[in-house]
N, C-alpha and C positions, 0 to 999 in steps of 0.2 A: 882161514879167517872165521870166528865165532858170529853168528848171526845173530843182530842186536834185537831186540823186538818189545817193542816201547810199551805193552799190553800186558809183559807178565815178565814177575821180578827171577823167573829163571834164571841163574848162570852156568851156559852150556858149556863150559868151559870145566867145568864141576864132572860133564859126563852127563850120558843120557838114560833115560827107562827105557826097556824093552818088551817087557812085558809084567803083569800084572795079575794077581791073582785075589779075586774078591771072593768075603765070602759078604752074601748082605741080607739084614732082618729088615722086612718091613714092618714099620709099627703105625698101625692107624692112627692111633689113640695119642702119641704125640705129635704125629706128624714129621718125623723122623727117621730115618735109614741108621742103625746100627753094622758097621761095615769092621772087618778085618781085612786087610790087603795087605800082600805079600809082593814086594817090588823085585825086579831084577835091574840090576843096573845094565850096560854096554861092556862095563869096563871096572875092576875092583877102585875102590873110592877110598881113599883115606884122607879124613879134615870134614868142611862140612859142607851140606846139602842146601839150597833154598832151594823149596817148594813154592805151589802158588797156593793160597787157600781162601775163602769166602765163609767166613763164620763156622768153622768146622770145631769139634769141639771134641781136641785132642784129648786120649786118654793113653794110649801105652803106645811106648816106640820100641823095637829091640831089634837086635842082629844076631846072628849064632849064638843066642845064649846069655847075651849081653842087654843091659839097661844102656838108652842111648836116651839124652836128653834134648832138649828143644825149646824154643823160645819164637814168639811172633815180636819182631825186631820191627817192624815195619806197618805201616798199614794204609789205606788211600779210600777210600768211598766207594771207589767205583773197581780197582782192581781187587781189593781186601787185603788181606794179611801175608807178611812172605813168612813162612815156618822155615825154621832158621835151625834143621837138623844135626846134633852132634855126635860126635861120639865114634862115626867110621871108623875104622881100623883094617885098612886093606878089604874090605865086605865088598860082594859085588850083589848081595841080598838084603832086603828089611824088612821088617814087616811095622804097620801101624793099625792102631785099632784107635778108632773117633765115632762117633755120632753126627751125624749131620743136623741143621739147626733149622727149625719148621720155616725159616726168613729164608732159608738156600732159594737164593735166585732162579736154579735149574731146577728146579723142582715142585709142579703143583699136584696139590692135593684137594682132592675133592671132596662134596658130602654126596652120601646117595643122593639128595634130592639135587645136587647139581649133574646131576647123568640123565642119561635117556629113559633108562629102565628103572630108576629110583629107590631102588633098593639095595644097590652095595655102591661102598666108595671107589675113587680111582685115582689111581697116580700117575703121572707121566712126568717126564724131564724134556729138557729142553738148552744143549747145554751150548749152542753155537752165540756169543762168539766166545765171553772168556767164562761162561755160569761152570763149566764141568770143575772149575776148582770147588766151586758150592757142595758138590757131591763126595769129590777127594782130592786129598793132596797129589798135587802131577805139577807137570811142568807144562803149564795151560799155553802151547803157542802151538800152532799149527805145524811149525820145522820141528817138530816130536814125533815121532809115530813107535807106535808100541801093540804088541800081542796081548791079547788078556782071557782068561776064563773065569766064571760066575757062579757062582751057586746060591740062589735066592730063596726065600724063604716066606712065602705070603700065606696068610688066610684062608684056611680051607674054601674051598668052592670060587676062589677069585684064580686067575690066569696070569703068569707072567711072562713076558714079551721083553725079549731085547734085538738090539741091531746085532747079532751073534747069529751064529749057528744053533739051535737048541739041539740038546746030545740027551736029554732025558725032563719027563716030569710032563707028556701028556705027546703023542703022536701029532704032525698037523695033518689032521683029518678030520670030515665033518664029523666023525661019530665021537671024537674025544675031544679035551679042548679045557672044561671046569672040573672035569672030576678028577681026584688024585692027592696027591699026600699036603700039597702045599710046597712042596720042594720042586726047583728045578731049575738046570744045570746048564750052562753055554757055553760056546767058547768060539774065538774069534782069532781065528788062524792068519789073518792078513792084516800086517800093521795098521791101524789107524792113527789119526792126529786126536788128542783130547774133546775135540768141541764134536766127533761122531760119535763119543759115547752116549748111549741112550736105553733106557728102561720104560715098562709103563706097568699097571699091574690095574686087571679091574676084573668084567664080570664080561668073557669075550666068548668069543664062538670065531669058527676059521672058515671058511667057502674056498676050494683049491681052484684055479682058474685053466692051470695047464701044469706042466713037468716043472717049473718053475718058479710059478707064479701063486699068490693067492691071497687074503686079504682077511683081515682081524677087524670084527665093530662089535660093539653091545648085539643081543639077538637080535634087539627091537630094531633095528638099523640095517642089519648083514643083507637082507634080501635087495633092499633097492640099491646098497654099496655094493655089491655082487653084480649086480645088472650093469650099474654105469660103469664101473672097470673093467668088464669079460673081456675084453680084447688085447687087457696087458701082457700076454703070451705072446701075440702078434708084435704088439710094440716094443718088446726085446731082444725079436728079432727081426725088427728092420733098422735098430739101433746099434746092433751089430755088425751091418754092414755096412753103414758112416765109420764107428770108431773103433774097431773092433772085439774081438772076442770079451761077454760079459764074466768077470773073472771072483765074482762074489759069490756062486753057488746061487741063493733061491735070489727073487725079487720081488715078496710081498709086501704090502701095503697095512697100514696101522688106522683103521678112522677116529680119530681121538672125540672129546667132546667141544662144545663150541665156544670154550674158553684158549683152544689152542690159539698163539698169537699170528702164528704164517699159513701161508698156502699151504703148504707143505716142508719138509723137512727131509734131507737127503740122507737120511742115517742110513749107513750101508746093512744090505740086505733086507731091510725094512724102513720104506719110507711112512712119516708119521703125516697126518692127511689131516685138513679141515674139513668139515662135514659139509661146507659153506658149499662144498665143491659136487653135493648128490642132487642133482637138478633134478633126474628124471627124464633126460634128454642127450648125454652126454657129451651135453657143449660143453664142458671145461677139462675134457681130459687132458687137453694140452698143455693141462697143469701136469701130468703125472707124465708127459713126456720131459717137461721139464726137470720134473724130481730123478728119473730113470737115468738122462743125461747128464747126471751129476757122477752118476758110481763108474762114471771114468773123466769127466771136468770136476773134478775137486776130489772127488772121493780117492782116486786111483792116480792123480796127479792135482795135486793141493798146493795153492799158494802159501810159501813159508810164510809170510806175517800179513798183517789184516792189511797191510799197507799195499800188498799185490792183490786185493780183493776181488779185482777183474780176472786173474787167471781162472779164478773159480767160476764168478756166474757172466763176465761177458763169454767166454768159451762154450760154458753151459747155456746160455741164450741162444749163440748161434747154431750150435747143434739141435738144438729146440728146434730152431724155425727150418732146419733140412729134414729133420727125422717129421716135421707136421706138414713140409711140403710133397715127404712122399706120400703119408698118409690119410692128410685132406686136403691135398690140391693146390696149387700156386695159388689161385685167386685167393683163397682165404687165410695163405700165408701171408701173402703181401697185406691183403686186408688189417691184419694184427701187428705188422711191420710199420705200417703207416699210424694206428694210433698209437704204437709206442713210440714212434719219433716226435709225433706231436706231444703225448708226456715229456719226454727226453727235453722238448726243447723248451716246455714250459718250467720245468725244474733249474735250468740252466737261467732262465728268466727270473726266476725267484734268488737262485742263489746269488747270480750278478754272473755274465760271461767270463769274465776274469777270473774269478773264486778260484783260490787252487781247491775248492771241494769238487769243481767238474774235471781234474785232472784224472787220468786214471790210475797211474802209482802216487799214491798218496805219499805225501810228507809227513801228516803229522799222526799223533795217536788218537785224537778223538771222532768221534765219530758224529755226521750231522748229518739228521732225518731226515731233512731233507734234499737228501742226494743220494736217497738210497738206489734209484734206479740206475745212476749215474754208470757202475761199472758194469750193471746189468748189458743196456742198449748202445752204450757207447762202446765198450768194448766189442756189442754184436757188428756192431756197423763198421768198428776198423776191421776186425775179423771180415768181415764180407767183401773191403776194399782188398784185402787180401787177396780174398780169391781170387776177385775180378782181375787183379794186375798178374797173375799168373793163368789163370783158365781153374776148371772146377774139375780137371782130371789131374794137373799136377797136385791143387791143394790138397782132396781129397788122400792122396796117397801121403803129403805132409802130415797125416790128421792121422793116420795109423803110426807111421813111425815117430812120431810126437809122442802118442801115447805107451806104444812098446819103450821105446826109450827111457820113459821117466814116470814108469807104473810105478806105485808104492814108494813115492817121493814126494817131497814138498820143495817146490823149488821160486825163486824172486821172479821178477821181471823182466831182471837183466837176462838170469837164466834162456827163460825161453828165448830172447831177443838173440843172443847168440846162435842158440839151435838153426832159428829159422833164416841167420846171417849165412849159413853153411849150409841150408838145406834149399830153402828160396833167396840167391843174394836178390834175384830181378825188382824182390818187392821195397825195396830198399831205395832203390832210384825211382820207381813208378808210384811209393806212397812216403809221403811227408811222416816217416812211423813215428820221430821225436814228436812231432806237433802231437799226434793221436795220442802219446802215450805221456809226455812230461810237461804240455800246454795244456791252459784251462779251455773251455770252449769248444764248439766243433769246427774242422777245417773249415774252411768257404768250401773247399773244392770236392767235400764229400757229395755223394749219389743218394739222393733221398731216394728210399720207398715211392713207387705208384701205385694203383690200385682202380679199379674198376668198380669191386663192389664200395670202396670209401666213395669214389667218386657221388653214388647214387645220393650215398650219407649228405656230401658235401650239397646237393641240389635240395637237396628236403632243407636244410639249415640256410641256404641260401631264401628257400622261399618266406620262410620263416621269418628270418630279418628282416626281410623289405616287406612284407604285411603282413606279419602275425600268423600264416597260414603254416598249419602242424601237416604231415604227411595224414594220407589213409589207414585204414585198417587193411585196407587191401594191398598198398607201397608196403607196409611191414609185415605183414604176414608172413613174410617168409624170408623178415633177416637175422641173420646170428646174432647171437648174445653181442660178439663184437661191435656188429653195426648199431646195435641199442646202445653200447657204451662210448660210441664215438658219436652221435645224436648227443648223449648226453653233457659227451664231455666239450662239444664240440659250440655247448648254445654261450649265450652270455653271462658271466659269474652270476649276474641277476637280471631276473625278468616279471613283468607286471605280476604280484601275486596271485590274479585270477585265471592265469593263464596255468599256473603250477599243478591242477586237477587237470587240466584240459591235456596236458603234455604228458601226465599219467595215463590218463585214459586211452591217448591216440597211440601210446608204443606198447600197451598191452601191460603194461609191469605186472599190474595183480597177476594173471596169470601164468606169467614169465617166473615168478616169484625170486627173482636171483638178488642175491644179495649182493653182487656187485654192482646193479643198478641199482639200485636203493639207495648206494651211499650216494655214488651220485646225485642221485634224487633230492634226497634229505639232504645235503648239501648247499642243492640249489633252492630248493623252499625257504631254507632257514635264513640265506643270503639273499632271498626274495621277498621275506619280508610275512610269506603266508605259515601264519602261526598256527593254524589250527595242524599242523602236521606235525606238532608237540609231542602228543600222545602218541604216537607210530614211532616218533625217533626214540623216546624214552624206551619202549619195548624193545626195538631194534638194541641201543645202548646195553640192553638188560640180556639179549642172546646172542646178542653177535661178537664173537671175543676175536679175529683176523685186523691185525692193525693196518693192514693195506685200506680195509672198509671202514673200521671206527675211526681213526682216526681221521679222517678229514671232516666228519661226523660234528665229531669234540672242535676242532679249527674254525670250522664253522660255526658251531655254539659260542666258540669265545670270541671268535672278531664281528659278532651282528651285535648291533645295538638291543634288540627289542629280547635277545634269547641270551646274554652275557648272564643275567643274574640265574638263567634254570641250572649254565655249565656244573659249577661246581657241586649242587646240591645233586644233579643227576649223578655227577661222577662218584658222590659220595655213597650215594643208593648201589651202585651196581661194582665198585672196586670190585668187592671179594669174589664176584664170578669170572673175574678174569687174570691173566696169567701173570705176576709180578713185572713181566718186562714191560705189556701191553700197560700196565697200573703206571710204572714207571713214566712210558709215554706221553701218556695221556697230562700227566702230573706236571710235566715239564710244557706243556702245552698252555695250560692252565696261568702255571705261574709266570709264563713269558706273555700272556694275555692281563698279566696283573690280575687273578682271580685268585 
């Protein structure tokens, strides 16, 4: 049976790509990618082709020799144009040559003065969930996976970087890196799905961590990026011995600039990073366990359509919190287990318990922000009901032959559900899996998270409530970023506006300077009423581009009365430093705020 997928006007039925050969100009000056690609099919094609495209802006199609014509027959706002290819004749080859359009959803482009170092521009892509049509014509669904190689073509003295292997155009090594012809060459031997395609090109420098490890920032940045990730050699392999053998070759890191819209980004062999995440302290690597944990939850077994979205990051969540319990200890996994249940379970409050948006196989095709955590934590928590109804030495061996099974595959729901029908039937009688997996809500009968160090959290916010009184400098001194952001998230949506400096001052923030308490922060000032913290968010608004932090930023601007008239004009000031998706966001926020 042909897998339908309500996200892209594919007909796989048509036959699939296998691989890909690019060649691609970058052009500053329009803001443009001049691309030739050379397609392979599965299987020779005669009749026609639909592709998926997003504003692409086709210029020649051919086949052995032949003119092949085409036509965008179709189009929608949000998916774009279907390229409606003719002309096959038994061809199992094409090639197309287009330019991609400065609006490509995947693709931001910088000025020097939006970088770190200020003097050359930068591009990055960004193409998860359907943007990599933006770049090229493909068959944008995730049940796609294709080989492809590269050969790029940028700016003297700038660098380019893809989720590939690079095969030529500067060693990774600290002594090379900017100098070289502007030419260079990748290629990417292990099928992917379209939305891991990724590029970035700027003004980089390389730090090697270990035999396969190592990490790309502006100069001006490499030293303290290098500091907070040195240990990513160690966490590849101890994440080896949760899911087995890592089968991508290198595992470096990308630090982009701070208009990137996520945490991070799982492009195989090179995850792209928000800068948001260089404390100076290395409390948030557990971001980069998370991205690590991908290039075998999603990367190396990918849910075929957006609508199994949990395959990819509840699986990917759960292995997060084993591979951060060997690494920094039970207490402070549970710790980060308990306030993402408590998110989990305020999203599920916002959406309505019922929503099919808190179901985890999704129904429909569109997608709503707020339930993004939904497949995240929900799926970690059935995944963990899992284990517990078998023990943690049968799952664990589930979790390798899972993955060997169904490496360099994109498979449903049901898919796995059968696997683990044959592999674990016991969890079948001892977990409600339909409720977990095709009801909105959470079981009654799920096991919440406990926690020791929350608990401490819970006593300071207690004291709080019943008379105003903020912990010490001395009760904080010595808690994680996590326990500042369960304080924070933990007080009341609003509180006396004089109280909003005194709450700063007692968890240390200035010093802390984390941008995930900030949003918080700024959050609750704005919904509390204390204006003078105007100035602080406006600036924040102008460098913080991570939609996890802005936006609730913007949510807050547009549902307070006293800050409803700055939203729109701030969001006007600061659009262009931030990422078409994050603009997007932000936009729809706005307009559902009637601004």
């Amino acid at each position: 049976m042909t897998l339908y997928d309500p996200t892209s006007y594919s007909d796989l039925s048509q036959g699939r790509i296998r691989h890909i050969d690019f060649h691609i100009q970058t052009d500053f000056s329009t803001n443009t990618l001049a691309i030739k690609a050379t397609y392979q099919l599965d299987a020779p094609r005669r009749g026609p082709l639909f592709l998926d495209t997003f504003k692409i802006d086709m210029q020649k199609a051919h086949a052995n020799g032949r003119a092949l014509t085409w036509e965008y027959d179709t189009s929608h706002e949000t998916l774009g144009s279907r390229l409606h290819l003719k002309g096959l004749d038994g061809d199992n080859s094409f090639t197309l040559e287009f330019r991609t359009s400065p609006e490509a959803s995947a693709l931001q482009w910088l000025t020097a003065a939006q970088t770190l170092g200020g003097e050359h521009p930068f591009l990055y892509s960004q193409c998860q969930n359907i943007h990599a049509r933006s770049v090229f014509p493909c068959q944008d669904t995730p049940s796609v996976r294709f080989t492809y190689s590269a050969e790029m073509e940028v700016p003297k003295g700038l660098t380019a970087v893809m989720a590939a292997e690079q095969v030529e155009g500067g060693a990774l090594s600290e002594s090379k890196g900017r100098e070289g012809s502007g030419r260079f060459i990748f290629r990417m031997p292990q099928p992917i799905p379209s939305y891991l395609f990724a590029l970035a090109v700027g003004h980089l420098e390389f730090r090697e961590f270990g035999p396969r490890t190592g990490i790309f920032a502006e100069p001006e940045m490499l030293e303290a990026a290098a500091w907070e990730f040195a240990e990513n050699e160690m966490r590849v392999n101890e994440a080896e011995k949760l899911l087995g053998p890592y089968l991508w070759g290198r595992y470096d890191l990308l630090v982009l600039p701070p208009s990137f819209p996520f945490g991070g980004m799982e492009n195989p062999r090179l995850t792209f990073l928000t800068p948001t995440s260089i404390l100076g302290t290395r409390g948030q690597t557990y971001l980069i366990t998370h991205e690590l944990a991908h290039a075998w939850t999603g990367n190396l077994v990918t849910n075929a359509t957006w609508q199994d979205f949990w395959l990819n990051e509840g699986w990917t969540t759960y292995a997060e919190t084993r591979i951060t319990e060997s690494l920094e200890g039970r207490d402070f996994n549970e710790l980060n287990l308990v306030f993402h249940s408590r998110e989990l379970m305020e999203a599920m409050e916002r959406l309505g318990k019922d929503s099919p948006h808190t179901c985890l196989k999704r129904t429909d095709a569109e997608e709503e922000a707020r339930a993004f955590n939904i497949p995240y934590y929900k799926g970690c928590f059935f995944l963990r009901e899992c284990e517990r109804a078998v023990g943690r030495v049968r799952f664990d061996a589930f979790i390798q032959s899972y993955m060997k099974r169904f490496q360099f595959q994109s498979i449903t729901t049901e898919t796995f559900l059968d696997f683990m029908k044959v592999e674990l039937p016991e969890v079948f009688s001892k977990v409600d899996v339909n409720q977990w997996i095709y009801k909105p809500g959470m079981p009654e009968s799920w096991q919440k998270p406990q926690s020791k160090l929350y608990d401490e959290v819970q006593s300071a916010l207690n004291a709080y409530q019943k008379n105003g009184t903020l912990p010490t400098p001395a009760q904080v001194e010595h808690w994680h970023g996590v326990q500042v952001k369960s304080f924070l998230q933990g007080l009341p949506a609003a509180v006396p506006a004089a109280d909003c400096p005194r709450i700063e001052e007692a968890l240390d923030l200035s010093r802390r300077n984390d941008a995930a308490h900030l949003s918080f922060f700024y959050a609750l000032c704005i919904a509390s009423g204390y204006e003078a913290i105007l100035p602080r968010v406006e600036a924040y608004a102008e460098k913080i581009g991570r939609m996890l932090y802005i936006m609730p930023v913007f949510r807050a601007l547009a549902a307070t009365d006293w800050s409803r008239a700055h939203a729109r004009p701030l969001f006007e000031r600061v659009k262009s430093r931030h990422h078409l998706i994050t603009a997007g966001g932000i936009e729809r926020v706005l307009a559902g705020a009637g601004l």
